[in-house]
C-alpha positions, 0 to 999 in steps of 0.5 A: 500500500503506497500513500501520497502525500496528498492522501496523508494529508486528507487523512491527519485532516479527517483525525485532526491531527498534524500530519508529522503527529500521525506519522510519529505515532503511527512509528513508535506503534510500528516500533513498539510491535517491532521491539516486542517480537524481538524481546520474544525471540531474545527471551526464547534463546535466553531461556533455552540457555538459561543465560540473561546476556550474551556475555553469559552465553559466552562465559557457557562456551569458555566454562565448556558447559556448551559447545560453540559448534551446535550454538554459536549460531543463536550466539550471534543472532541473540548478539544481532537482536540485542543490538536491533532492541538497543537501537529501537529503544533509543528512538523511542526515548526520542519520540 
């Protein structure tokens, strides 16, 4: 769905508010979706570990509790979701 300029317009006029207010809220909703589903799939790696951070998933291989091998997979993506959730709740705090 592509809108125009012209159709945004017509809309934030229909709900009486400013164009750039419905475009700020319809992110921080965009984002605020966004941050749960990543919350989700870090609290699924960080269960299945038992783990809180990827500093404790990494203490896991050092201590050889687990091996990197099978793991380091979901190490590097709970690294990757860490940082999207860090990055999604500055901007946040910023609207």
């Amino acid at each position: 769905m592509q809108l125009e300029m012209k159709e945004l317009d017509a809309l934030a006029e229909k709900l009486n508010l400013s164009k750039d207010d419905m475009l700020r809220e319809s992110l921080k909703t965009f984002l605020e979706r966004k941050l749960r589903e990543i919350k989700t799939e870090i609290f699924k790696i960080r269960t299945k570990y038992g783990v809180s951070s990827v500093e404790e998933f990494e203490e896991l291989y050092k201590r050889g509790k687990i091996d990197e091998k099978d793991t380091w997979q979901e190490l590097q993506q709970l690294d990757h979701l860490e940082f999207k959730k860090d990055e999604i709740e500055k901007v946040l705090r910023t609207l």
